[in-house]
C-alpha positions as CSV (number, residue, x, y, z in Angstrom):
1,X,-12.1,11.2,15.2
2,X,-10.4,10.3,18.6
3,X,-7.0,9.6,18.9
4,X,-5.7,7.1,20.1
5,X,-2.5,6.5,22.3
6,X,0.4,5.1,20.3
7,X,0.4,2.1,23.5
8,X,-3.4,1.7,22.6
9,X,-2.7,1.2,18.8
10,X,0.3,-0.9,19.0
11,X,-2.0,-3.1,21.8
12,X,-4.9,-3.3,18.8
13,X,-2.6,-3.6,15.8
14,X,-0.7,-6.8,17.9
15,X,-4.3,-8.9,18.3
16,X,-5.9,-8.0,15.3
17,X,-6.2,-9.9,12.0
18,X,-5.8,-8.9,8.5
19,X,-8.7,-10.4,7.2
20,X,-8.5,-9.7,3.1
21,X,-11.7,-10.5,0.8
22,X,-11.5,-12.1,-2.8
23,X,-12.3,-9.1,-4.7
24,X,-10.5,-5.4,-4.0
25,X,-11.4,-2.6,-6.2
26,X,-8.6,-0.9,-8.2
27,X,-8.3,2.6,-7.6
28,X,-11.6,2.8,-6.3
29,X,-13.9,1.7,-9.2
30,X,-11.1,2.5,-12.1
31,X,-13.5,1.4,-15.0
32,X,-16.5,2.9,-14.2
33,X,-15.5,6.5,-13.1
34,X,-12.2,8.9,-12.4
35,X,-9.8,6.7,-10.8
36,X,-8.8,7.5,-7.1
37,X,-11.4,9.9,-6.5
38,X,-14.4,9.9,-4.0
39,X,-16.5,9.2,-6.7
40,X,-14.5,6.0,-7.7
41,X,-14.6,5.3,-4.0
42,X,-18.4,5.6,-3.8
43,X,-19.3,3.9,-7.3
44,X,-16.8,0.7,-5.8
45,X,-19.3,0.5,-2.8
46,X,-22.5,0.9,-5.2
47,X,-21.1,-2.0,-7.4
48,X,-20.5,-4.7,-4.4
49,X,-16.9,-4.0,-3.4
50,X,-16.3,-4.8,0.5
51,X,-12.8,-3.3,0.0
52,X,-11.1,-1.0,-2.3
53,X,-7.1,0.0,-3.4
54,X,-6.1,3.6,-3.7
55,X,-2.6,5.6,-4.2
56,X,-1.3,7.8,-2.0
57,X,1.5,10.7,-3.0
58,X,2.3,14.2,-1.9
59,X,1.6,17.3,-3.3
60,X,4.6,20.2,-3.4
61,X,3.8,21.7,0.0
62,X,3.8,17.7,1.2
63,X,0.0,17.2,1.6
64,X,-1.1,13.7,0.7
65,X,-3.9,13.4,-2.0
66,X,-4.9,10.3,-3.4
67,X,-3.0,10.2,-7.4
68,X,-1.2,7.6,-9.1
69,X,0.6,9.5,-11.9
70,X,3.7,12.0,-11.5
71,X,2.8,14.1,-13.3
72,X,-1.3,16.0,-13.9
73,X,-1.9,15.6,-17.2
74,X,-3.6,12.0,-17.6
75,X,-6.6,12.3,-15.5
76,X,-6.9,15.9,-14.8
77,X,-7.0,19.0,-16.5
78,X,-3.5,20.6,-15.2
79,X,0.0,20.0,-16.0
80,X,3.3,19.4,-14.7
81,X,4.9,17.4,-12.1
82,X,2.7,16.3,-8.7
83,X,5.5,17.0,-7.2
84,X,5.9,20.8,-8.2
85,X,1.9,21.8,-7.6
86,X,0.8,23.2,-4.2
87,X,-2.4,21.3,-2.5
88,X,-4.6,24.7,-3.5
89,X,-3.5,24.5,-7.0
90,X,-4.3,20.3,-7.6
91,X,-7.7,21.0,-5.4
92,X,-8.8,23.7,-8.4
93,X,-8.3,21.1,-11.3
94,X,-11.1,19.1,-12.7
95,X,-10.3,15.4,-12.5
96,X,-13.8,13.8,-14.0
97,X,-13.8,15.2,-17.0
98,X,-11.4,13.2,-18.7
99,X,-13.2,10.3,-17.5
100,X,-16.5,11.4,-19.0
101,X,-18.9,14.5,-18.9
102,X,-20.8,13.0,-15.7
103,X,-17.9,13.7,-13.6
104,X,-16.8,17.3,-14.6
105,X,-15.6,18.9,-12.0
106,X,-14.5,16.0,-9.1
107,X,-12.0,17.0,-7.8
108,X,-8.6,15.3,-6.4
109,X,-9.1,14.4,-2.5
110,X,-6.7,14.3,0.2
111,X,-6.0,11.3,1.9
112,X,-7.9,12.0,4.9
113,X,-10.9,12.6,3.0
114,X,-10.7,9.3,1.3
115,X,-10.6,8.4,4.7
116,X,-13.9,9.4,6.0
117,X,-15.8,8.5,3.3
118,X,-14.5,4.9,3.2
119,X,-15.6,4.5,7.2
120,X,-19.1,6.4,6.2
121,X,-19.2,3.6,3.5
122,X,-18.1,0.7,5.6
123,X,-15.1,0.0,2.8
124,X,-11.6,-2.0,4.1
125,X,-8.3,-0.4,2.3
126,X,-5.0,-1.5,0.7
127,X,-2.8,1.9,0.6
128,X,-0.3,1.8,-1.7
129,X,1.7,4.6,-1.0
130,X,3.2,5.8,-4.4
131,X,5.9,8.2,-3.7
132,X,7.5,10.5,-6.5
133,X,11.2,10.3,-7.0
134,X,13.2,11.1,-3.4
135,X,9.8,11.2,-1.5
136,X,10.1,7.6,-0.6
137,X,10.4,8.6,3.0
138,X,8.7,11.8,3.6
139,X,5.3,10.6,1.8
140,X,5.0,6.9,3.8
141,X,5.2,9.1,6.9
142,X,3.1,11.6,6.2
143,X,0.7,8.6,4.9
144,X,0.8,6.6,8.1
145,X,0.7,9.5,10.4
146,X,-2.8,10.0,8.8
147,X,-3.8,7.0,8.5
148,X,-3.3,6.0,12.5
149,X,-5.3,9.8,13.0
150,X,-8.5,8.9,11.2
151,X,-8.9,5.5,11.0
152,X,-11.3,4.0,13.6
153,X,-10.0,0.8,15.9
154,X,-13.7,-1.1,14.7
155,X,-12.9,-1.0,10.9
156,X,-10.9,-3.7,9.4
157,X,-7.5,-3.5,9.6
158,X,-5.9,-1.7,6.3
159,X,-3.3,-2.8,4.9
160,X,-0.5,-0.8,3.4
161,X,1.7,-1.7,0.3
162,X,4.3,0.0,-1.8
163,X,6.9,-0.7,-4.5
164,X,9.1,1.6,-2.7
165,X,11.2,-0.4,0.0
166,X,12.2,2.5,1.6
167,X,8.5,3.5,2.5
168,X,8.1,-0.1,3.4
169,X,10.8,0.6,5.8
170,X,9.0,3.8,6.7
171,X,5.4,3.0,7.3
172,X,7.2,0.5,9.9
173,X,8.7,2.5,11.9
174,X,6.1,4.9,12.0
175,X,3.3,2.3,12.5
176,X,4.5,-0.8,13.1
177,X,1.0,-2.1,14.0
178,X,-0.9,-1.8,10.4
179,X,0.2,-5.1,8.5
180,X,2.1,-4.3,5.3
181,X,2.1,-6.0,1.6
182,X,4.8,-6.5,-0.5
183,X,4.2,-5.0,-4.0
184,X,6.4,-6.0,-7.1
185,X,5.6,-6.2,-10.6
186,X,7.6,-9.4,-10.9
187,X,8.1,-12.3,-8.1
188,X,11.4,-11.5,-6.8
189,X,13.4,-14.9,-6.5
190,X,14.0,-13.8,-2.6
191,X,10.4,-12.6,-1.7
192,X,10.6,-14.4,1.1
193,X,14.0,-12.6,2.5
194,X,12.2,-9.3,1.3
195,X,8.9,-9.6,3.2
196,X,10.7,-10.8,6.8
197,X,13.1,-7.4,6.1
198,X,10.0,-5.2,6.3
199,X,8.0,-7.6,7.7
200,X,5.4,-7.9,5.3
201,X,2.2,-10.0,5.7
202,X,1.0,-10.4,2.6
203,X,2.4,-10.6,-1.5
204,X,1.1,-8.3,-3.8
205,X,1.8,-9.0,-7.5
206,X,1.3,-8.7,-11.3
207,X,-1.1,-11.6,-12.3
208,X,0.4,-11.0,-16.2
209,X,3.8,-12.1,-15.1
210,X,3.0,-14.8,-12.1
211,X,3.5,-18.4,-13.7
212,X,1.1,-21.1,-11.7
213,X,4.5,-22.9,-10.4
214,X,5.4,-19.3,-8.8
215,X,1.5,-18.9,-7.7
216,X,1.9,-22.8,-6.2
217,X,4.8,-21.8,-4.3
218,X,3.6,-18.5,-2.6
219,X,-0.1,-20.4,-1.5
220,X,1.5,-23.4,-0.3
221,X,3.9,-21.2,1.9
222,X,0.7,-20.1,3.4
223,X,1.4,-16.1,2.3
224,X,-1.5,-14.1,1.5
225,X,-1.5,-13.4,-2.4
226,X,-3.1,-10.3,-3.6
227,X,-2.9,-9.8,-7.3
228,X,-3.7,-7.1,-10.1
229,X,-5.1,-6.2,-12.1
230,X,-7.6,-8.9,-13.3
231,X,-10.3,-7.8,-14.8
232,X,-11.4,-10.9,-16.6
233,X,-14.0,-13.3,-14.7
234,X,-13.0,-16.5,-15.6
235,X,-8.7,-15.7,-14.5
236,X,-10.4,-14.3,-11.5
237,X,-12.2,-17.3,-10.8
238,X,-9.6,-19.3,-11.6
239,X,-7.1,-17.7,-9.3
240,X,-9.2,-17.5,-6.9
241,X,-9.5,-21.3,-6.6
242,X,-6.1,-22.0,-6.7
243,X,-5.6,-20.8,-3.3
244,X,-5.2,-16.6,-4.7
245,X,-6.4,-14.8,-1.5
246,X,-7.8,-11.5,-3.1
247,X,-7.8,-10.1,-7.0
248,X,-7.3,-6.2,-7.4
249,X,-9.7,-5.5,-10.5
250,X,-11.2,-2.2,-12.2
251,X,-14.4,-4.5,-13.1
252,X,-16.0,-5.2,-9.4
253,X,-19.1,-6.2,-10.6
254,X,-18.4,-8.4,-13.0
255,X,-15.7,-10.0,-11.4
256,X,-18.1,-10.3,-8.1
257,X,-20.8,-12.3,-10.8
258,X,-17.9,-14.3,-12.5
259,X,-17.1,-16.0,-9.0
260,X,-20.6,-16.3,-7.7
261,X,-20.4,-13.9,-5.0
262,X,-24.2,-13.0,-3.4
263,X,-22.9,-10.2,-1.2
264,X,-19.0,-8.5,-0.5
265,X,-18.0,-10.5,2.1
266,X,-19.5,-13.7,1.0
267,X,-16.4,-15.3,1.0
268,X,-12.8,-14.0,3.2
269,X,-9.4,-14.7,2.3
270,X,-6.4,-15.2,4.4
271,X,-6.5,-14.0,8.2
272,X,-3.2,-13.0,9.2
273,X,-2.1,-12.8,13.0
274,X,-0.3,-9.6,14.2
């Protein structure tokens, strides 16, 4: 794909809007195939999902693939650290197979493959980049340096989360024009001192520990909440009509029926000026 200047992108990223839908899937399609593999990406776009969530880490030889874990052993069949394996050695390990015999064989994909297929499927993104240990840095800039290289000016705008500050910081610096989400497990009691430090745009948070006075007082500030992982319909719905912008689920489908939605973009959360 065509470049484009870093004047040209900062001009787009200034006048665009985040525009985040209700529903997001989790790793791609999490529950019905390998997580964070381009068959969880395409299965996500088969089931109704208008956007999806996927991790991003690097490999030893600093390669970004898309994997949650540190270490190989939980969803494919190698071992050790992430952070040890070259990018030729994860691309030779099966990561379907744990996931069921239907997927032997799919393999890990790099970032910018994940890339393509999502703007040949038409699918928004939240990145979460998900460094291992002392790669806080080096991975959100490798991350964003790809991301501003293949992702097309007339797809929605991504945005990029983290739990790591300093790749907050980072993906920033790097590209200051792609709107960034806050990630925490917990609502910090100074979210709102955290998310003007990186400038963040949106919240992202744990559902299981958000209490409805917390959820009352993010909405009514007007913040964008995305939160995970819900994967039960009537939660969803009911987040949803509190003023939740967007739920992170493994379950797309059934969260898509549980809220009535007749197509993805049926209904649009939060639009956020850059």
């Amino acid at each position: 794909m065509q470049q484009r200047s870093d004047q040209a992108r900062r001009e787009a990223g200034a006048g665009a809007a985040l525009r985040l839908p209700q529903v997001i899937g989790h790793r791609g399609a999490a529950a019905a195939a390998p997580e964070n593999t381009l068959a969880s990406i395409r299965k996500a776009k088969e089931l109704g999902a208008s956007w999806i969530e996927f991790d991003v880490k690097l490999t030893s030889d600093g390669q970004a693939i898309l994997f949650h874990d540190d270490r190989l052993e939980r969803t494919t069949d190698g071992q050790g650290a992430v952070a040890a394996t070259t990018l030729a050695e994860i691309k030779r390990l099966d990561a379907g197979s744990w996931f069921g015999p239907a997927f032997r064989g799919e393999p890990v994909p790099t970032f910018d493959e994940a890339l393509m297929l999502c703007v040949e499927l038409g699918l928004g993104i939240n990145v979460e980049i998900k460094p291992c240990r002392h790669r806080e840095a080096e991975t959100a800039a490798v991350a964003m340096a790809i991301l501003r290289q293949h992702w097309p000016q007339h797809m929605a705008v991504p945005v990029v989360s983290s739990f790591a500050p300093e790749s907050l910081r980072i993906a920033r610096e790097v590209a200051p024009e792609v709107p960034r989400g806050y990630l925490a497990d917990r609502l910090p009691r100074n979210w709102r001192d955290l998310m003007a430090r990186y400038d963040c745009v949106a919240l992202h948070l744990n559902q299981r520990w958000l209490s409805m006075r917390q959820r009352t007082a993010v909405t009514a500030a007007g913040v964008p909440l995305v939160l995970y992982t819900v994967n039960d319909g009537a939660r969803a719905r009911r987040h949803l009509e509190s003023g939740v912008t967007s739920v992170i689920t493994d379950h797309i489908d059934r969260i898509l029926a549980a809220i009535g939605a007749a197509a993805p973009d049926a209904s649009i959360g939060a639009a956020v000026q850059r």
